[in-house]
C-alpha positions, 0 to 999 in steps of 0.5 A: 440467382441467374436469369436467362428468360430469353433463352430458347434453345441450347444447341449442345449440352447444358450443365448445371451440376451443383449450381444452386444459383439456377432453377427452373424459374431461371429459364422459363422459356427453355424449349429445346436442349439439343445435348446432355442436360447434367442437372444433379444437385442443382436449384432445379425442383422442376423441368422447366415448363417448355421444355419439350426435347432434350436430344441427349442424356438426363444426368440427375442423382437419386437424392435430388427433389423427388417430383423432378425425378418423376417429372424426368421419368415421365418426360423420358416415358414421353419420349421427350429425352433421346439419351435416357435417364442416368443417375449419378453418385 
């Protein structure tokens, strides 16, 4: 499992595709992802709980975890994604 609890903010994209090494719990204190955040078939159940903007896209696929699909809408509904909310495969 990958560990980066210091982490607070990535100043460009973060892409995450497929690697179910890293999940929420991996960057727990991750506020701000100021690109593209590629999250589809990734460990990720759940947003990260900090996280508060992501200044481009939301990349997930239809069969991800069902609640971070609704979690990623509501953070969208938000305004919290500048990109929108775009399903992959």
């Amino acid at each position: 499992m990958i560990q980066l609890p210091s982490l607070t903010h990535i100043g460009g994209d973060f892409n995450v595709y497929g690697n179910l090494s890293i999940n929420e719990g991996s960057v727990p204190n991750l506020e701000v992802i100021k690109g593209d955040f590629i999250l589809a078939h990734s460990g990720f159940r759940n947003l990260p709980s900090r996280l508060n903007f992501i200044g481009g896209r939301v990349i997930i696929s239809p069969s991800d975890d069902p609640g971070l699909i609704k979690q990623i809408r509501e953070a969208d509904a938000a305004g919290k994604i500048l990109g929108g909310v775009h399903f992959c495969d």
